[in-house]
C-alpha positions in Angstrom: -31.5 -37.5 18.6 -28.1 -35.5 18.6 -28.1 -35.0 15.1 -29.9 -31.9 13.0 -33.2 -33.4 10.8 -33.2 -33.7 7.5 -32.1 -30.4 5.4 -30.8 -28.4 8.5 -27.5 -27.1 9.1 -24.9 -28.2 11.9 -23.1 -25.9 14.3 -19.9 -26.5 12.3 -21.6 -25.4 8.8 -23.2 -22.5 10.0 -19.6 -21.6 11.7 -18.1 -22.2 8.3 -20.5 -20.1 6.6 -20.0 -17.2 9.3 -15.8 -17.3 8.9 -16.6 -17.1 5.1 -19.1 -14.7 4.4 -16.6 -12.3 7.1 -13.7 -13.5 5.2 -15.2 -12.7 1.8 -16.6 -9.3 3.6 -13.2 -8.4 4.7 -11.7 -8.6 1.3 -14.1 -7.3 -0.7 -14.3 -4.3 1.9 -10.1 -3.8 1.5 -10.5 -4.3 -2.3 -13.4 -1.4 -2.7 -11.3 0.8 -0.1 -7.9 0.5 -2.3 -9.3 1.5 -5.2 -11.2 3.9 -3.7 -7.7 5.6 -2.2 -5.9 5.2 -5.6 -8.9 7.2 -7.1 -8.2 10.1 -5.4 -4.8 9.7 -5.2 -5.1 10.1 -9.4 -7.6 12.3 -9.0 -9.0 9.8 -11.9 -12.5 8.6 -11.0 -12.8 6.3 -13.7 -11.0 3.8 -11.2 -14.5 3.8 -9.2 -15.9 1.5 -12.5 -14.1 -1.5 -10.7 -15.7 -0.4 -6.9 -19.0 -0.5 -8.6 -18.5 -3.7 -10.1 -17.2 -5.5 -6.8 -20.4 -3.9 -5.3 -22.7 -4.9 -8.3 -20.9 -8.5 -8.0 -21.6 -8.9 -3.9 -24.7 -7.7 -3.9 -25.4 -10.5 -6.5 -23.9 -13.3 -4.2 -26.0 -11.7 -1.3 -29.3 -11.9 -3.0 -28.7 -15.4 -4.5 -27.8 -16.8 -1.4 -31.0 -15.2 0.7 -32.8 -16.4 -1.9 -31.2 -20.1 -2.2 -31.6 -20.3 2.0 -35.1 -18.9 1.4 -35.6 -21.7 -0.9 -37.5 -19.2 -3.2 -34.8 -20.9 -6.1 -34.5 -24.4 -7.4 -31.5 -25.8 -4.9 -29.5 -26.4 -8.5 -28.4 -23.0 -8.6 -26.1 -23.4 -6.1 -23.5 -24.4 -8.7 -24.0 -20.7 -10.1 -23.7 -19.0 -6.3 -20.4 -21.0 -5.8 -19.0 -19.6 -9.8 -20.4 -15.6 -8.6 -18.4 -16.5 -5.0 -15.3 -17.7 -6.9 -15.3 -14.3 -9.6 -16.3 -12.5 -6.3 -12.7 -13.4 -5.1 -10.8 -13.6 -8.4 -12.4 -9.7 -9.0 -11.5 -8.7 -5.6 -7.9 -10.4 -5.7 -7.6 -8.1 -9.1 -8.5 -5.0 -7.0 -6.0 -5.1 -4.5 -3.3 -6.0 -7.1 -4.4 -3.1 -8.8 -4.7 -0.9 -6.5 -1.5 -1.8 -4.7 1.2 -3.0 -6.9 0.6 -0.7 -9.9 -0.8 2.2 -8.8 0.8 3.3 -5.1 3.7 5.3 -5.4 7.4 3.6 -4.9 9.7 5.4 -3.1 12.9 6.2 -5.0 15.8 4.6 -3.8 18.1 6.6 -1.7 21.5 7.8 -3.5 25.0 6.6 -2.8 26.8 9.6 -1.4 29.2 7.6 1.4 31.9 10.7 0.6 30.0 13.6 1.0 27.0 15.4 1.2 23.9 15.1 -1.1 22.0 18.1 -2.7 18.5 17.1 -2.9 18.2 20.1 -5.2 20.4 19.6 -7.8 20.8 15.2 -7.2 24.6 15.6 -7.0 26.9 14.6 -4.4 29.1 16.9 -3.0 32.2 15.9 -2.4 33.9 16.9 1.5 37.6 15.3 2.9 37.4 12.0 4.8 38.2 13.3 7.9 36.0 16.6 7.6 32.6 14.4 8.1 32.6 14.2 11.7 32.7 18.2 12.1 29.3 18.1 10.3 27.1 18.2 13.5 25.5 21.5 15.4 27.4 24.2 16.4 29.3 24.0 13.2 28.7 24.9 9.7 28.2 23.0 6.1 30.5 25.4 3.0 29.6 25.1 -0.1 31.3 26.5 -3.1 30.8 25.2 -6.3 31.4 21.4 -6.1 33.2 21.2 -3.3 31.6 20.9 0.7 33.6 21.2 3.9 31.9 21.1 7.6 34.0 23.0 10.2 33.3 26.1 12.6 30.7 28.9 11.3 33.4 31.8 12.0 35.5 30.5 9.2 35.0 30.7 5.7 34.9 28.0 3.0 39.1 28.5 2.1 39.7 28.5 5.8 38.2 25.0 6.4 39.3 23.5 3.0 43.1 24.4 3.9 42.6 22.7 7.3 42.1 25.3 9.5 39.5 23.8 11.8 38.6 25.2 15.5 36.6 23.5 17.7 
């Protein structure tokens, strides 16, 4: 006979329960790491409450399952270890969309400041010609007076390179 007996698994079950149990492992594992990150990214351990329960929660589906392949429990309960395996995913799919969408910095968008230069100190752009731009590189200088920018050689002054007097 090709075929497993009565009550044992084939090849293609057990593989199925191998890619799932790594599967759920592998999410679970990402969920508890997020919000472990985002807890001390707060500095606010009462994020941990939701690793504990992920824990709490797998090492539920663990035991019932040892114990349902162990037949130590009546084979009806495996209606319960499929509902722990489906809030097993549901809580680690809340995890990640905790930890990641609402609680990891954005960055803040960049400012638009095509005519000039921008102060990160003050958030303004400074204003500086159209044609002054290019002279903004090394070996020359950035002037800054008040509002106003111009880029142009470091032996000038700010005047000197507003009224066009630009060496290079």
């Amino acid at each position: 006979m090709e075929g497993p007996l009565y009550g044992e698994t084939t090849k293609g079950q057990k593989a199925m329960f191998y890619i799932c149990t790594i599967g759920f492992g592998l999410v679970t594992l990402a969920a508890v790491l997020a919000c472990v990150i985002v807890a001390f990214m707060d500095k606010n351990f009462s994020h941990l409450i939701l690793v504990f329960a992920l824990a709490a929660m797998t090492v539920t589906v663990i035991l019932m399952w040892r114990w349902y392949r162990a037949e130590h429990i009546h084979p009806k309960f495996k209606w319960i270890i499929a509902l722990l395996l489906v809030c097993l995913a549901v809580s680690d799919v809340a995890g990640l969309v905790y930890s990641i969408a609402y609680k990891i910095p954005k960055p803040e968008p960049l400012p638009n400041c095509s005519n000039g230069l921008y102060n990160f100190n003050t958030s303004k752009c400074i204003p500086v010609p159209n044609d002054n731009l290019k002279y903004c590189i090394p070996p020359n200088c950035m002037f800054f007076n008040g509002g106003r920018g111009c880029c142009g050689n470091c032996s000038l002054g700010f005047e000197a390179c507003v009224n066009g007097s630009k060496s290079d």
